[in-house]
C-alpha positions in Angstrom: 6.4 -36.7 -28.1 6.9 -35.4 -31.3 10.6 -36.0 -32.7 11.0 -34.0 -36.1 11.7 -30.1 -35.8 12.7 -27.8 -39.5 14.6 -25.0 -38.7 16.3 -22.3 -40.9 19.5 -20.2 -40.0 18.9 -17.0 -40.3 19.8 -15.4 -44.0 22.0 -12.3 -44.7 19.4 -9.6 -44.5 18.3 -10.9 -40.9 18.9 -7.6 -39.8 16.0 -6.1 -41.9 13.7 -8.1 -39.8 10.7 -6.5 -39.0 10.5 -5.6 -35.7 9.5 -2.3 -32.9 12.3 -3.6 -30.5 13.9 -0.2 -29.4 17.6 -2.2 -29.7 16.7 -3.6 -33.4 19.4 -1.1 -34.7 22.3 -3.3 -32.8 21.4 -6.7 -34.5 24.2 -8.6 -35.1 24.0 -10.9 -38.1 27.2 -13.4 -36.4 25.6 -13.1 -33.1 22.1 -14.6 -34.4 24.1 -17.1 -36.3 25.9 -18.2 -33.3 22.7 -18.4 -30.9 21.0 -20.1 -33.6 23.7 -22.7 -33.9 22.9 -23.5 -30.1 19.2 -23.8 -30.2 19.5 -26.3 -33.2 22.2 -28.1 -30.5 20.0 -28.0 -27.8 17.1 -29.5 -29.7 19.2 -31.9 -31.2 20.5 -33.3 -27.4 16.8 -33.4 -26.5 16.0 -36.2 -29.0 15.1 -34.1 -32.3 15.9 -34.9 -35.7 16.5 -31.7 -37.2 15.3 -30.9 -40.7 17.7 -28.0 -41.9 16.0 -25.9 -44.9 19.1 -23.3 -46.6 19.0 -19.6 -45.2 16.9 -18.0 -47.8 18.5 -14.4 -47.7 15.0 -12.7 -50.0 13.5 -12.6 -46.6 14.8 -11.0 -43.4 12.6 -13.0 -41.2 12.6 -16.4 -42.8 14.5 -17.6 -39.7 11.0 -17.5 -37.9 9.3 -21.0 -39.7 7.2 -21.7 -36.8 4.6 -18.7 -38.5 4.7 -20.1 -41.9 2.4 -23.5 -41.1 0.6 -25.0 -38.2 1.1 -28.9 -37.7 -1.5 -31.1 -36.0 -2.2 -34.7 -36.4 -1.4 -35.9 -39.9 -2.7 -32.5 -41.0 -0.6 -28.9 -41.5 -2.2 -25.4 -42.6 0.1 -23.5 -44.6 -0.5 -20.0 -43.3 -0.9 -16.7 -44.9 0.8 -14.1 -43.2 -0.4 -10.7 -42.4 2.4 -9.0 -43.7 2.9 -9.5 -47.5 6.9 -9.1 -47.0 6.9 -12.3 -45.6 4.4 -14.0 -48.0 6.7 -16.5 -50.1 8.6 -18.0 -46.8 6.5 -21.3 -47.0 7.2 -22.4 -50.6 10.4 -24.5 -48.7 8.3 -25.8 -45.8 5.8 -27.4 -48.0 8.2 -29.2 -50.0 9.1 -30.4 -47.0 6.0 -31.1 -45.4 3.7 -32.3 -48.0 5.8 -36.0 -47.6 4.5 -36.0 -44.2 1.0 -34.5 -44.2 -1.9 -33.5 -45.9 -1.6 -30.3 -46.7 -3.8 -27.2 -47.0 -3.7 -23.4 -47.4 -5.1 -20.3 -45.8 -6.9 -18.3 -48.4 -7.3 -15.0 -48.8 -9.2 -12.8 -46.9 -8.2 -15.2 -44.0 -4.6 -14.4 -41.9 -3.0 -17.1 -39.4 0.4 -17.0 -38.1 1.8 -20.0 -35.9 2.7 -17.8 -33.2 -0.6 -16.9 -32.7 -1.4 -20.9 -31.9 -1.5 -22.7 -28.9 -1.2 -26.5 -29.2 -3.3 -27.7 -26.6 -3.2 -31.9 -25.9 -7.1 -32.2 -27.4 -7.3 -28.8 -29.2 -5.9 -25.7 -30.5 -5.7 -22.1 -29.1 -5.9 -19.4 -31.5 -4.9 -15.9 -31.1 -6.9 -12.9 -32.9 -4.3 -10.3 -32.9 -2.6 -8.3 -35.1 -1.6 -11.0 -37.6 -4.1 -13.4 -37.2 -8.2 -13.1 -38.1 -10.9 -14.9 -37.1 -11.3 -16.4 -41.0 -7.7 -17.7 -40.4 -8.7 -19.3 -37.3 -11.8 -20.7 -38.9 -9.9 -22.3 -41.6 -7.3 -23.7 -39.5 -10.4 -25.5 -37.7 -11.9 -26.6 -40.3 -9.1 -28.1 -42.0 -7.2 -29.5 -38.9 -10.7 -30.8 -37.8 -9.4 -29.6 -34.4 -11.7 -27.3 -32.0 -9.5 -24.3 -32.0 -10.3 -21.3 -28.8 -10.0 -18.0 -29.9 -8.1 -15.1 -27.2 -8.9 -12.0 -29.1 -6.5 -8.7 -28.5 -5.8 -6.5 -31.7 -3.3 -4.6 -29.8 -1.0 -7.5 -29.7 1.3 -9.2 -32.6 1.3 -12.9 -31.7 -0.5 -15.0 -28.4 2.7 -17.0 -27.2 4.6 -13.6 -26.5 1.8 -13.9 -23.6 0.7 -17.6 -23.1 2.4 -20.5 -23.6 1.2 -24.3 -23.0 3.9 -26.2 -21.1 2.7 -30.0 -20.4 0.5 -31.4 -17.3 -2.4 -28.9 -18.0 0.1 -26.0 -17.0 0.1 -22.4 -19.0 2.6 -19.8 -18.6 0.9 -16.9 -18.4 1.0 -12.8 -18.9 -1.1 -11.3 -15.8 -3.4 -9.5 -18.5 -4.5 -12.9 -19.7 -4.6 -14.7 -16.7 -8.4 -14.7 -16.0 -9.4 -15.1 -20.2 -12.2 -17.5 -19.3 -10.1 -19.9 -22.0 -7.6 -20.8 -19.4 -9.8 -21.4 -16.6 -8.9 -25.1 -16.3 -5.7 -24.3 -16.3 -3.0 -24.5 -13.5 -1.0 -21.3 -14.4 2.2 -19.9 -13.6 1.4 -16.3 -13.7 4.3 -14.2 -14.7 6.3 -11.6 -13.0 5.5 -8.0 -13.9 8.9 -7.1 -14.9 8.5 -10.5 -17.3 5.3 -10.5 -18.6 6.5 -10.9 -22.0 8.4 -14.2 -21.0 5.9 -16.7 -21.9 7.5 -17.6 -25.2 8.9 -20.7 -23.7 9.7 -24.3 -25.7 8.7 -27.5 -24.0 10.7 -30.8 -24.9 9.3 -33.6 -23.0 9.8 -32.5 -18.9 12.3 -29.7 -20.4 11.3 -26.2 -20.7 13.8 -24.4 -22.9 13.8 -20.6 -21.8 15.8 -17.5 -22.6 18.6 -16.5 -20.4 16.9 -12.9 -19.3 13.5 -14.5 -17.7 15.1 -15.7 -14.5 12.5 -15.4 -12.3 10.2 -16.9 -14.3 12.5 -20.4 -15.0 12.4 -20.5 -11.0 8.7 -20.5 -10.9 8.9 -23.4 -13.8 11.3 -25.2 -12.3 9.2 -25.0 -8.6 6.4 -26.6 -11.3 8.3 -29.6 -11.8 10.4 -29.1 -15.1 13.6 -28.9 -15.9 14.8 -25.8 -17.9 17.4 -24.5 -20.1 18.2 -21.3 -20.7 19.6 -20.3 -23.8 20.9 -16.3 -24.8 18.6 -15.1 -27.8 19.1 -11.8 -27.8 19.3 -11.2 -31.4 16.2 -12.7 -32.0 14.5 -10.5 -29.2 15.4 -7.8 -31.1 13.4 -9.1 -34.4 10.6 -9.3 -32.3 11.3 -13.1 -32.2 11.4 -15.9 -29.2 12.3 -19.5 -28.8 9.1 -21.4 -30.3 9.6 -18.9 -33.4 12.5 -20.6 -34.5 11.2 -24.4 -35.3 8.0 -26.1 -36.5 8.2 -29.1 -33.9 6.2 -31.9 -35.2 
């Protein structure tokens, strides 16, 4: 199980996240803070030794590390984001990084966010999306010497707002995605209508961390076997963000 996670409170602009959320107008700065506070807690009474990098208050949505790098093996991709606001978040996480792994970096004309991967226990799922190209996805095989899947819809801004890998060969999964010949040999827990953007879930060991307003679908994870926690991150909803967003667990 992996037992190191760097996360980042979120800075002073945090409201300036970028983000569609029809509620983004009512984020609340203490709020985020305060929820933040409690997913660091959480992870920390699962067994993880948190790495805590400063708030860096240049960018609104700093907060969000998991996009700036994917981690596999003894091997991490610094990423380069989509979005040339957010370009600069990494410089911390490599510091960081670089006395753990060998490190590489996306190049130009190649995009790759983490939220668009999947860590799989052999390989890597990679979302085409939005934010993430197939010569990102390329790279990040190439480097991580990893077979990485592609799931390819440009409509979307990240993969694990739809799909999530919990352990046991078992997916969380948005009904649109559900038959994407990728997760055929899956056991999937399809989720409700009225949650199909719950799949942004966080797996600890047997623990599936979970935010408070998917209800129905932490009853259909716990009927799987798991234990769950919820957690309020409301404030993070509203930046367009979700629960593996907020760590690089490695």
């Amino acid at each position: 199980m992996n037992t190191r996670a760097i996360v980042r409170l979120p800075g002073k602009n945090f409201k300036s996240c970028l983000s569609d959320h029809p509620q983004h107008h009512t984020v609340s700065l203490e709020l985020a803070q305060e929820q933040h506070k409690n997913y660091c807690q959480t992870l920390a009474d699962l067994g993880i030794d948190l790495i805590r990098i400063e708030p860096n208050d240049e960018y609104a949505d700093s907060c969000f590390v998991e996009d700036t790098v994917v981690v596999s093996g003894n091997r991490a991709v610094i990423t380069r984001m989509a979005k040339e606001s957010r370009r600069g978040e990494s410089e911390a996480i490599e510091k960081i990084l670089s006395e753990y792994k060998q490190i590489e970096s996306v190049k130009a004309p190649g995009t790759l966010e983490g939220g668009d991967v999947i860590h799989l226990p052999d390989s890597l799922i990679c979302g085409i999306t939005k934010r993430t190209n197939h010569d990102g996805a390329t790279q990040l095989e190439h480097w991580l010497e990893t077979y990485v899947h592609r799931i390819e819809d440009l409509d979307i801004m990240h993969i694990k707002s739809h799909v999530t890998y919990l352990n046991k060969d078992i997916i969380v999964v948005n009904p649109k995605y559900a038959k994407n010949p990728v997760l055929e040999s899956f056991e999937k827990i399809i989720l409700p209508t009225e949650e199909s953007h719950s799949a942004n879930t966080l797996t600890v060991g047997n623990v599936v961390i979970m935010s408070t307003r998917h209800i129905k679908t932490a009853k259909l994870v716990k009927e799987a076997g798991f234990d769950v926690i919820l957690l309020n991150m409301s404030e993070f909803e509203k930046c367009d963000g979700a629960l593996t967003c907020l760590s690089i667990v490695f």
